[in-house]
Each structure stands twice: as structure tokens, then as C-alpha cells.
C-alpha positions in Angstrom: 0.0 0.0 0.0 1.4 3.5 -0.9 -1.2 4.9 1.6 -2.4 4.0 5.2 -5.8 2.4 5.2 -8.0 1.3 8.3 -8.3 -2.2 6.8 -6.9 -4.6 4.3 -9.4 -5.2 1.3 -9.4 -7.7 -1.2 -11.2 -7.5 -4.8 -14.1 -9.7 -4.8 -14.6 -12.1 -2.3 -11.0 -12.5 -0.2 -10.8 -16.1 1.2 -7.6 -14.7 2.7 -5.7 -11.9 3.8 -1.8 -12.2 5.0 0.3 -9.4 6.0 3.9 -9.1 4.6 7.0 -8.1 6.4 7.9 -4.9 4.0 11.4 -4.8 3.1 13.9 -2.4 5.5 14.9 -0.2 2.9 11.3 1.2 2.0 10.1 4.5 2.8 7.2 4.5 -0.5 5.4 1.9 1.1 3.2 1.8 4.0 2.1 -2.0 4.0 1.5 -4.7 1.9 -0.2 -8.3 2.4 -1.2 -11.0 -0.1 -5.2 -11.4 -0.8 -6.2 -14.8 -2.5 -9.7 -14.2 -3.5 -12.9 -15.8 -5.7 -14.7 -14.2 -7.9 -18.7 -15.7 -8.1 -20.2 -16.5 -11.4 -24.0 -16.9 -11.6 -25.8 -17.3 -14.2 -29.7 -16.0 -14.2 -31.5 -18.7 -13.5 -29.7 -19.9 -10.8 -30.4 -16.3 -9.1 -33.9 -16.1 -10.5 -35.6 -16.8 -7.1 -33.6 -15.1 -4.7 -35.6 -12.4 -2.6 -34.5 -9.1 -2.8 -32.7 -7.6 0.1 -32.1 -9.6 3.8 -35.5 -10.0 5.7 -32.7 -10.0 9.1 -32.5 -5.7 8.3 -33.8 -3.6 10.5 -36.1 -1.0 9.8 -33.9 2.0 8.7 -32.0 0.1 6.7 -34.8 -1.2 4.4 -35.6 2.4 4.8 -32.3 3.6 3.2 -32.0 0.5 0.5 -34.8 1.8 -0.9 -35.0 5.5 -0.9 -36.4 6.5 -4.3 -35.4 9.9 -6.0 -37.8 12.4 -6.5 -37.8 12.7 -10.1 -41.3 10.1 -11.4 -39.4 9.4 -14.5 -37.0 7.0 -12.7 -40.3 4.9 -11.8 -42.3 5.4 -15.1 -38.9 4.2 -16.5 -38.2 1.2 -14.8 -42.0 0.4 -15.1 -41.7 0.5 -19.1 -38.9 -1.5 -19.0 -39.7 -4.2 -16.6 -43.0 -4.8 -18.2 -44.0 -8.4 -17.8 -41.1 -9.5 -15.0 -42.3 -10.2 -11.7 -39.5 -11.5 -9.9 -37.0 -8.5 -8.4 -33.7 -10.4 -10.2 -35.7 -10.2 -13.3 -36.9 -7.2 -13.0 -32.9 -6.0 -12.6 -31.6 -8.1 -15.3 -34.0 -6.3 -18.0 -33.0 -2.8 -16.3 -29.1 -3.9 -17.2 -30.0 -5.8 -20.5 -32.0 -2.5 -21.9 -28.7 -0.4 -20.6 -26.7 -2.8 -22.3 -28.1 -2.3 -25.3 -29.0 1.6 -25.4 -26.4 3.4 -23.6 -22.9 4.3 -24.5 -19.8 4.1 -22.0 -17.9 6.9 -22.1 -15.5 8.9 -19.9 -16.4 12.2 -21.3 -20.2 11.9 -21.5 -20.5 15.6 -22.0 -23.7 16.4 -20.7 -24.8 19.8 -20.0 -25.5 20.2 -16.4 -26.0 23.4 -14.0 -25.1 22.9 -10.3 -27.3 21.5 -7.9 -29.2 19.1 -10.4 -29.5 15.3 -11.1 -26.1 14.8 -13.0 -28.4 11.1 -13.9 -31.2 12.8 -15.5 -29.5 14.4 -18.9 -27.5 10.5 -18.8 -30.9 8.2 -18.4 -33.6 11.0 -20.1 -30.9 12.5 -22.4 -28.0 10.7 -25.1 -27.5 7.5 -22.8 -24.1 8.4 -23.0 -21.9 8.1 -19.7 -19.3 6.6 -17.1 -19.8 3.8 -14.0 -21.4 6.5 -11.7 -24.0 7.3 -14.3 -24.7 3.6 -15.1 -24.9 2.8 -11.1 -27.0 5.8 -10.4 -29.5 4.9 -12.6 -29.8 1.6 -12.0 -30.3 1.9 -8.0 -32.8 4.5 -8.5 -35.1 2.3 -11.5 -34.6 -0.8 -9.0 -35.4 1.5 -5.5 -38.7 3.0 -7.6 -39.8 -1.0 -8.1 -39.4 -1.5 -4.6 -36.4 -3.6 -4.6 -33.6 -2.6 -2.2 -30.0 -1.5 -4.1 -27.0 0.6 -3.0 -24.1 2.2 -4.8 -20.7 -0.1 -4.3 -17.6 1.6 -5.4 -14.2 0.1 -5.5 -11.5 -0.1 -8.3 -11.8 -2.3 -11.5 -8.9 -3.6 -13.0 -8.1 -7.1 -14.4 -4.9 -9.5 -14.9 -3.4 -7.6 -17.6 -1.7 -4.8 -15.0 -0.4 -7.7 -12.8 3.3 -8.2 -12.7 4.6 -11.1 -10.4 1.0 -12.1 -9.1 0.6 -8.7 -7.9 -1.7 -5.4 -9.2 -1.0 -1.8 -9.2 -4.4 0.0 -8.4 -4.1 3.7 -9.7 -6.8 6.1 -9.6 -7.6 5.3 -12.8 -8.9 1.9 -11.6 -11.7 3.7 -9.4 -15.4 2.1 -10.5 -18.7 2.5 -8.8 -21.3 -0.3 -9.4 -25.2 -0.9 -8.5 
């Protein structure tokens, strides 16, 4: 680690997390450990029943998994595009399948906004075109309008190809947020 966090972390699921003596003539780092970790792989049907959020939550967090934004559209949205679903995985895997297929990923979305207003709106309303926090954003609040509990996640997203030696070099660049 070139910082100090509270914690180690581990992409995906880490099965395990070891600490490693740094080496004595260091001053860049401040730690570093070795993560072994898994990374799930469902496919939809095996995930088509699950219930939607944790029925052990207490109230205010149901109350905050599902916070909807104020704007209807999010809701007429989702309800348009989740036409004939009934279970909530379904519902979510035809929100992602219509993004999928109609909106563009892009690091300079170029969207005209004015301070204080939904940076979402001119992404989901607008060109479809935009970055992870856009795609997230838009997702948590079609799936929160259905009634189905989601959160943002955010993280870093990188993949084998910037690994040297078994090990990976997050940079900023790496940062992702996901529903």
C-alpha cells in the first residue's frame, strides 16, 4: 500500500488476507499483504428466485436501500422497462440488458448540467451516453422505484493484464462504482 488504510481489502470475495513483512529499505510503502480471493459467477436462472434484500434488516435500513429519487421518471422508466417481470432479479436483469443495449460508455459523457441538479437525468432521459457512476446511479434508483432494495458499491476495477509477479497496481484510474 502506498497509503495508510484502516483495513486490508481484497477485490471480490477474499478467502484470505496475510500481512507481509515490508522490506527495511522502504520509505514509499506503507504495507503490503497477499489477498487470495474468488470471484462468483452466476448465471440468471440460478439467481432467479432469490428475494431481494435480507428479511434480518432492520427497519432503517430497508428504509435507506430503498430511498427513491424524487424525479417520477426513474419509476415510469423502470416500469416500461420491466414490463411483464415479476420476480426483483428479473426485473434488474432487464434494467441492465435495456442499458446494455442503449447506452454508450464513455469517460467524457459531455452532458450539459447546472449545479445542484441530477447529474443522472441528462445520462438516463438525455443521449445515454456516460461513465460507472451514471450507469450505477440509474440503476439503484429504476430498481429502488420497483421497490427492490440496491445501493451504490464503489471500488477499483482492473483485471490481470496490470499484474506483474502475481501482484496489481491499483491507480486512480482503476476507481469504478457499481449498483
Amino acid at each position: 500500500l502506498l497509503t495508510k488504510h484502516k483495513g486490508a481489502f481484497g477485490l471480490d470475495y477474499p478467502v484470505s488476507i496475510r500481512q507481509l513483512q515490508l522490506p527495511d529499505k522502504t520509505d514509499k510503502f506503507k504495507a503490503a499483504y497477499r489477498v487470495y480471493s474468488m470471484a462468483p459467477a452466476f448465471q440468471l436462472p440460478e439467481i432467479l428466485q432469490t428475494p431481494a434484500g435480507d428479511p434480518s434488516w432492520a427497519p432503517e435500513i430497508w428504509r435507506y436501500y430503498l430511498r427513491t429519487h424524487p424525479d417520477r421518471r426513474y419509476k415510469e422508466k423502470a416500469e416500461e422497462l420491466t414490463a411483464g417481470a415479476d420476480l426483483p432479479v428479473a426485473k434488474a436483469a432487464k434494467l441492465i440488458e435495456w442499458l446494455n443495449r442503449n447506452a454508450i460508455y464513455t469517460l467524457t459523457p459531455n452532458h450539459e448540467e447546472k449545479d445542484g441538479e441530477d447529474p443522472v437525468a441528462p445520462f438516463l432521459f438525455g443521449d445515454r451516453r456516460g461513465y460507472c457512476v451514471h450507469f450505477a446511479h440509474a440503476i439503484v434508483y429504476m430498481l429502488r422505484s420497483l421497490g427492490i432494495p440496491a445501493r451504490i458499491g464503489t471500488g477499483y476495477l482492473t483485471d490481470l493484464s496490470q499484474s506483474k509477479d502475481g501482484h496489481i497496481l491499483l491507480r486512480m484510474s482503476d476507481r469504478h462504482a457499481w449498483a
